[in-house]
C-alpha positions as CSV (number, residue, x, y, z in Angstrom):
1,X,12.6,-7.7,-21.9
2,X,13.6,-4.4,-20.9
3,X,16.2,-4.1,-17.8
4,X,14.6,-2.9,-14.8
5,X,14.6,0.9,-14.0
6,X,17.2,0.7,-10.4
7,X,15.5,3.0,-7.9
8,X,17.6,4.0,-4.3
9,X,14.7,5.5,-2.0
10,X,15.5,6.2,1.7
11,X,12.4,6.9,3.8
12,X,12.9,7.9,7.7
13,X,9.4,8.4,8.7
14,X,6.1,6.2,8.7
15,X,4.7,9.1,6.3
16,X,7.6,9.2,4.0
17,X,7.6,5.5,3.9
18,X,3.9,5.8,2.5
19,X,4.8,8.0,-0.4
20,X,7.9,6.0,-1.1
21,X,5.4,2.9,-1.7
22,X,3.0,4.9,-3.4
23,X,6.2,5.7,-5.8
24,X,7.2,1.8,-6.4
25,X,4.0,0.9,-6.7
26,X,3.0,3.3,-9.7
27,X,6.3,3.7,-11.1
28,X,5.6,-0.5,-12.2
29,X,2.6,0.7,-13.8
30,X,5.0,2.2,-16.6
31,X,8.4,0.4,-16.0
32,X,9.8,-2.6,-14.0
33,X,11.9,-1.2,-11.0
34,X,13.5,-2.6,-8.6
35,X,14.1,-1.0,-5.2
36,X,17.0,-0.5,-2.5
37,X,17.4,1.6,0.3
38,X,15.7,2.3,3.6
39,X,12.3,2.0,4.6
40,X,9.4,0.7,6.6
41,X,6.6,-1.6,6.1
42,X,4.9,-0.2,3.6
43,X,8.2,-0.2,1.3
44,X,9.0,-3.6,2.6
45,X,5.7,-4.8,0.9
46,X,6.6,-3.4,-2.6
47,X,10.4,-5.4,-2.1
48,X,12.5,-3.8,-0.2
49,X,15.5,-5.1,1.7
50,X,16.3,-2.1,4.2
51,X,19.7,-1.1,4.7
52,X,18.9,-0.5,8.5
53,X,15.6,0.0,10.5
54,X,13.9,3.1,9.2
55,X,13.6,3.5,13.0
56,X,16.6,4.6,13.3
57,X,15.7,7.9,11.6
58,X,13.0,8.8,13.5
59,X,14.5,11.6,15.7
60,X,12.9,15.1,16.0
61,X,14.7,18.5,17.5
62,X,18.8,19.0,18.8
63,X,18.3,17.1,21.9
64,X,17.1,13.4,20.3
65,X,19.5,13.9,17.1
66,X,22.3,14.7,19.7
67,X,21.6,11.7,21.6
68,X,22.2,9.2,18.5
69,X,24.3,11.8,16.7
70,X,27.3,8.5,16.4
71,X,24.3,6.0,15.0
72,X,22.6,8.9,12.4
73,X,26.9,9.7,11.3
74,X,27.1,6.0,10.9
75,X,23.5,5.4,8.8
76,X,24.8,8.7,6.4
77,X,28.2,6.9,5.6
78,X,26.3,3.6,5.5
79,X,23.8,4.8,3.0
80,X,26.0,6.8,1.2
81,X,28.3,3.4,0.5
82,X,25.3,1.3,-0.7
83,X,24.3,4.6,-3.4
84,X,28.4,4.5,-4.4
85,X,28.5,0.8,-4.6
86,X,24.9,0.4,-6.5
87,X,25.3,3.1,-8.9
88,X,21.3,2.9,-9.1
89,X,19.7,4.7,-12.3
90,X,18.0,7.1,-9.4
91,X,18.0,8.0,-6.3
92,X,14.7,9.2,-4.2
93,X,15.6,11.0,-0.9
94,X,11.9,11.4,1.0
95,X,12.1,14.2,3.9
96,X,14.6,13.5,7.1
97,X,16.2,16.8,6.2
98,X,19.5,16.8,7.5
99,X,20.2,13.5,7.4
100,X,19.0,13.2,3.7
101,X,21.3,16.2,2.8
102,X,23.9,14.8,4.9
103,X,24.2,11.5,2.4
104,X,23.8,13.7,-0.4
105,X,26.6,16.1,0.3
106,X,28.7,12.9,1.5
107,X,27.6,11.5,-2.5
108,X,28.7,14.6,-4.3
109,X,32.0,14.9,-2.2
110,X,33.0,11.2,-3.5
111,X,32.1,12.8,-7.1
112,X,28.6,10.7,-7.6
113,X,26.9,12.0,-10.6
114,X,23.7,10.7,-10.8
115,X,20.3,11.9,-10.6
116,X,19.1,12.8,-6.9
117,X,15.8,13.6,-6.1
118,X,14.2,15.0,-2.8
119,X,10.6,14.3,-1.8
120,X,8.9,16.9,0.5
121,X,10.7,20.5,0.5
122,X,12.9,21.5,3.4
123,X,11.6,24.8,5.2
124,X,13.9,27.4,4.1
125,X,10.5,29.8,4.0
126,X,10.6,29.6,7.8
127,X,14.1,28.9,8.7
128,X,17.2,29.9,7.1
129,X,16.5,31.0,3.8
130,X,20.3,31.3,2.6
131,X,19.8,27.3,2.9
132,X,17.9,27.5,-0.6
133,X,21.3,28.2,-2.8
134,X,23.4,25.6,-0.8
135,X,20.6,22.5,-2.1
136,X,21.2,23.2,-5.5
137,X,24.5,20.7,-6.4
138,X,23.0,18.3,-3.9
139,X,19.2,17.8,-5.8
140,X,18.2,17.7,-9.4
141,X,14.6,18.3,-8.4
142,X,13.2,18.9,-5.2
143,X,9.1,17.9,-5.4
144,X,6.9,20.2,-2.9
145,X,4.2,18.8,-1.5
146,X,2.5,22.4,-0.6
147,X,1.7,24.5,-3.2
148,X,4.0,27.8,-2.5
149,X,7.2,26.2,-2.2
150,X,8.1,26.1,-6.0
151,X,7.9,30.4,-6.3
152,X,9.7,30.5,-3.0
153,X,12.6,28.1,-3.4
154,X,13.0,29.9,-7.0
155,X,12.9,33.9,-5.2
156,X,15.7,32.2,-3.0
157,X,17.4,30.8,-6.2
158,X,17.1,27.7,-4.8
159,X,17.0,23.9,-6.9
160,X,14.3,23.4,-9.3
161,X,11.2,22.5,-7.6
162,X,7.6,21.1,-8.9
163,X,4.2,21.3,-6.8
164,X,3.2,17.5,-6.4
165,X,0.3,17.7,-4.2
166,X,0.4,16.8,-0.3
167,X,-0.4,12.9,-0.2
168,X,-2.7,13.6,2.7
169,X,-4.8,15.0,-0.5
170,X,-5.5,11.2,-1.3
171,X,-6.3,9.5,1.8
172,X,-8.8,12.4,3.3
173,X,-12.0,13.6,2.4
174,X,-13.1,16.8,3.6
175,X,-16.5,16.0,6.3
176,X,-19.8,17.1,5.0
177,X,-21.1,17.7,8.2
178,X,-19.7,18.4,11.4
179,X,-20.7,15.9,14.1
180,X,-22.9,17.3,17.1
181,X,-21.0,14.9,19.9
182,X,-18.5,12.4,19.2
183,X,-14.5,11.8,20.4
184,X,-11.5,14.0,21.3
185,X,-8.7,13.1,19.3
186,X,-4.9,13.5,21.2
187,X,-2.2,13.3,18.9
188,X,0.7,14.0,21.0
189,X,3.3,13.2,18.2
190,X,5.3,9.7,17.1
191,X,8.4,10.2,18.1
192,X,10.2,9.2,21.3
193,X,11.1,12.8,22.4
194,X,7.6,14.2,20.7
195,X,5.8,11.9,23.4
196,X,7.5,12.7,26.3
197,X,7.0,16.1,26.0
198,X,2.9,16.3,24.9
199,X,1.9,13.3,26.7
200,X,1.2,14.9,30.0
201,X,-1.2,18.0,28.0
202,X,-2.7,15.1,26.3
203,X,-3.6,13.5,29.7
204,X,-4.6,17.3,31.4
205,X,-7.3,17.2,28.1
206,X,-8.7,14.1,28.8
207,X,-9.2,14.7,32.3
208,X,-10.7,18.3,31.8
209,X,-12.7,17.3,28.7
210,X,-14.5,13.7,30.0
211,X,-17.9,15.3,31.3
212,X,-17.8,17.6,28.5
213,X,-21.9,16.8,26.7
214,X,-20.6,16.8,23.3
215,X,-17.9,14.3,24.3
216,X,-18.3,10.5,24.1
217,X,-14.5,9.8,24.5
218,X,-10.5,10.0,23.8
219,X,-8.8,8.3,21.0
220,X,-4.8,8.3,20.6
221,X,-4.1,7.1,16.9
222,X,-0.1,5.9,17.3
223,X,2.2,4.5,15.2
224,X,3.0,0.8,15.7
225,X,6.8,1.2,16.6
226,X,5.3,3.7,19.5
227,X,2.1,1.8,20.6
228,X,3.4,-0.1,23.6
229,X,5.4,2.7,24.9
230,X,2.2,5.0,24.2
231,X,-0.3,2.3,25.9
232,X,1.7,1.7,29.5
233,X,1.8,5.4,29.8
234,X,-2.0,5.9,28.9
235,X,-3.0,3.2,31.2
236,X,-2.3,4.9,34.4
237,X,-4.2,7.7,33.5
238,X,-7.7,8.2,35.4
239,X,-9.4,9.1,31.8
240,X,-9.9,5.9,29.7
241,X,-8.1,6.5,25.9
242,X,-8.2,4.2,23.1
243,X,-5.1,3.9,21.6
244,X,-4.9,2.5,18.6
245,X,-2.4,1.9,15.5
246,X,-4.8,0.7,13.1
247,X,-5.4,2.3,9.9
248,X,-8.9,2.0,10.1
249,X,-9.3,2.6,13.3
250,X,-7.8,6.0,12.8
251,X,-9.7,6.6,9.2
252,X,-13.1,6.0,11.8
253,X,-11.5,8.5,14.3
254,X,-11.0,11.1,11.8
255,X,-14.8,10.7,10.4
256,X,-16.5,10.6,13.8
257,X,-14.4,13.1,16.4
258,X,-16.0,16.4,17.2
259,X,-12.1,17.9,18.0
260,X,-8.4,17.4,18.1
261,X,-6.0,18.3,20.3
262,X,-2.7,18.1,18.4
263,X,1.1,18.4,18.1
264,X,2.3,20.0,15.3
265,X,2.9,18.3,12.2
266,X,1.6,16.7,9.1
267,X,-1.1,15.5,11.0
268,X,-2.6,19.1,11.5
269,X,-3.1,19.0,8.0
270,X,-5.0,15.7,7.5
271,X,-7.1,17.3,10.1
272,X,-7.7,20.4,8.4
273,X,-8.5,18.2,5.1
274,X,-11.0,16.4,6.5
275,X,-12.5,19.3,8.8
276,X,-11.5,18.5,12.2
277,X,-11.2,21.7,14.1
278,X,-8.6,21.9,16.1
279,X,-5.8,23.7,18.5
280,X,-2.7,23.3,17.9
281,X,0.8,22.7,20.3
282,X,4.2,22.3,20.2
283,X,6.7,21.7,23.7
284,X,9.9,22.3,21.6
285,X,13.3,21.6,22.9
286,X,16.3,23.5,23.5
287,X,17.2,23.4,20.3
288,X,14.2,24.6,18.7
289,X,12.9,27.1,21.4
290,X,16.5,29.0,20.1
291,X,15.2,28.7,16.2
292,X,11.7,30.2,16.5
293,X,13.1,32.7,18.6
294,X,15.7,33.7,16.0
295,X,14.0,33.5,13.3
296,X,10.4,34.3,14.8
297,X,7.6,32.3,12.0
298,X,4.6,34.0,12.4
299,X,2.9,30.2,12.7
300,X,3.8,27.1,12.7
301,X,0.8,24.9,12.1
302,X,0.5,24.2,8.4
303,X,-3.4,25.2,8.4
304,X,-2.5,28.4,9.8
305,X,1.0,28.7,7.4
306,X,-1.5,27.6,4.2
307,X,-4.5,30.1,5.4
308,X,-2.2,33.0,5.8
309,X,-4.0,34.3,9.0
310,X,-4.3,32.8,12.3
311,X,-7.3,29.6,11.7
312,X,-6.1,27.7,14.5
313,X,-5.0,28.6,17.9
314,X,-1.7,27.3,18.5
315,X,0.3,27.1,22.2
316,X,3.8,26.7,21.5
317,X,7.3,27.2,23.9
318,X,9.3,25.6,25.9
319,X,6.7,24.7,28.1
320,X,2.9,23.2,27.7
321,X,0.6,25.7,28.4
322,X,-2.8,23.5,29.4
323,X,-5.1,26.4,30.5
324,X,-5.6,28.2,27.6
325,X,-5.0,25.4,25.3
326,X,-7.7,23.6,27.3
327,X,-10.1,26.9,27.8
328,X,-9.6,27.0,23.1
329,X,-10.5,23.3,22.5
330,X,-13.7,24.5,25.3
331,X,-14.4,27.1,22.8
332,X,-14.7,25.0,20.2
333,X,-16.9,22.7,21.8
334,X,-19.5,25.6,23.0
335,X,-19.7,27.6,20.4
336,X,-20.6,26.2,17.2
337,X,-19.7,29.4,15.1
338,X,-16.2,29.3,15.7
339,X,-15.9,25.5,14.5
340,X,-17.6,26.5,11.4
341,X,-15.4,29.3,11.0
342,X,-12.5,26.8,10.9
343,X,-14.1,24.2,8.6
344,X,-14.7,26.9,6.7
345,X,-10.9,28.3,6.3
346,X,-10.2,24.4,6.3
347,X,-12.3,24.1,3.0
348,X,-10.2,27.0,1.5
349,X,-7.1,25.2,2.0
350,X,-8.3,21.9,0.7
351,X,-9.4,23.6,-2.5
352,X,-5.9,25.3,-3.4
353,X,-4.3,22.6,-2.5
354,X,-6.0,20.4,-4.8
355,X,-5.2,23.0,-7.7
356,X,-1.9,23.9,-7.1
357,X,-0.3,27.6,-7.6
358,X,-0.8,29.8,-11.0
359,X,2.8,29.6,-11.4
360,X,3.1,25.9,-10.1
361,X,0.0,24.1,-10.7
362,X,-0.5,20.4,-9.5
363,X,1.7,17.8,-11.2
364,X,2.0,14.1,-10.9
365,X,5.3,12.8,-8.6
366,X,5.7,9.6,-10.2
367,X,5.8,11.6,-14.1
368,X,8.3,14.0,-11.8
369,X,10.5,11.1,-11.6
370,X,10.3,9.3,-14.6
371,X,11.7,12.7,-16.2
372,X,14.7,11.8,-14.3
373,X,15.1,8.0,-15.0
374,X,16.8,6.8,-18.1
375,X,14.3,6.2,-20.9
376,X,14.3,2.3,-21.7
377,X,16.8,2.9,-24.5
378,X,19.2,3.5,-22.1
379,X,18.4,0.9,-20.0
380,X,19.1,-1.5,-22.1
381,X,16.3,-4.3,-23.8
């Protein structure tokens, strides 16, 4: 029997955890594998033993990756050991940015040779572009998951990089109809800082939306490591919220809510793939306030950066700005035309997505990454 094909992944998020299942899961339709590295449940459930709590990852902006700068320093050397020590046959970074390119510049210092590749492109078309050249001795492949990345990290002579498809593309289907009342989704976010910055909008919406006609109630879909935290701070609200981490509860969300209010993120695409119109926020920290402002993106939802043109409004500073974020998602509920004008943009973007660029159509991930592996030959029988 052949050996088994040694895969290192590292996954820092619930959704990067997904896709680095999704990976294991089909790579053992063509090869045995076996799997080290970091992860969550999902990865857990296809045999992984995690280095450390994927948890531990889960920081967004300066001020939270400040706060457990000494722990992330620690994780990179930690991780960076186990790839040094293991020698695995390949190694799968999946998004966490800097701490993914952290480890990898830490491996390529101590002279590691083998093949490294990252999952989910960083976002050198909105900030720092000269980025692009630095990634190339650190990845073999970088695989995008939206479809322009491949002709931009090439103009910026960046690593080689191949259109996979967004994995939202699998797990939504676009609404046929748009309801005529249902719930207001809040998605404030999942991570600690995220939350304590969107919560109180979220809680302004709910209060200004409850006698709304076309409103039969609030739903929060949460991840499970945030749920509690999420739940205590809900419960004193006046406005009763279902908060939920269930899968299915937030599938049924998704099929049955009328609007969303939401932070932005991937999740403003799996709206906008299954026709949810939408506004869109972000409270950013200090840290990020002084990025947008230097480099000035001219959006930063991903319907609206996938469009082209402004679909969706979106309210972002330093600051939450509740009346006219309220007075859009008020729009939306009173005037039918303008949530048909986004499902119909949505739609758009669904479709090209689902094709892929002319000069970087769709390709499969997992054939992505068995172009890296060593053939069986190799491996030994």
């Amino acid at each position: 029997m052949a050996e088994a094909l040694r895969l290192f992944i590292l996954a820092g998020e619930p959704s990067g955890d997904r896709i680095g299942a999704d990976i294991v899961k089909r790579l053992r339709v063509e090869r045995r594998v076996t799997v080290t590295g970091v992860g969550g449940a999902e990865l857990m459930g296809e045999g992984l033993k995690p280095l450390f709590p994927m948890t531990d990852l889960s920081v967004m902006g300066v001020t939270d990756v400040l706060k457990r700068l000494p722990l992330l320093l620690w994780r990179a050397r930690q991780t960076a050991r186990a790839v040094l020590a293991e020698q695995p046959d390949l190694v799968v970074f999946i998004d966490s940015q800097v701490f993914c390119e952290t480890v990898a510049k830490q491996l390529r210092k101590a002279g590691y040779q083998g093949e490294i590749l990252l999952y989910v492109a960083p976002s050198v078309w909105a900030w720092k572009p000269e980025r692009a050249p630095l990634l190339k001795p650190l990845y073999n492949e970088i695989l995008a998951v939206l479809p322009f990345e491949p002709a931009v990290m090439k103009k910026l002579d960046g690593p080689p990089t191949s259109y996979v498809g967004h994995p939202a593309l699998g797990h939504t289907n676009f609404r046929a109809t748009q309801p005529e009342r249902g719930p207001v989704l809040l998605l404030p976010g999942s991570r600690t800082g995220e939350l304590r910055r969107h919560l109180p909008l979220m809680r302004k919406v709910a209060g200004a939306l409850r006698d709304h006609p076309r409103v039969t109630g609030f739903v929060l879909p949460t991840p499970k490591h945030v749920e509690q935290q999420v739940l205590e701070t809900v419960m004193t609200w006046k406005t009763p919220v279902f908060v939920t981490s269930a899968g299915d509860a937030k599938r049924k969300a998704f099929a049955e809510s009328i609007v969303a209010a939401a932070v932005s993120g991937t999740v403003t695409l799996e709206l906008a793939l299954t026709g949810v119109p939408m506004v869109i926020t972000y409270v950013g920290d200090r840290g990020q306030i002084s990025r947008w402002r230097k480099h000035k993106p001219r959006f930063i939802g991903l319907p609206n950066i996938l469009f082209g043109n402004d679909l969706v409004p979106e309210y972002v500073g330093p600051a939450a700005q509740p009346e006219p974020f309220i007075a859009d998602l008020k729009l939306l509920l009173d005037e039918p035309d303008e949530m048909e004008r986004q499902r119909s943009g949505f739609a758009r973007v669904r479709a090209g997505m689902e094709k892929g660029a002319p000069e970087a159509p769709l390709v499969d991930a997992v054939e992505r990454v068995l172009a890296h592996a060593p053939q069986r030959s190799e491996i030994g029988t």
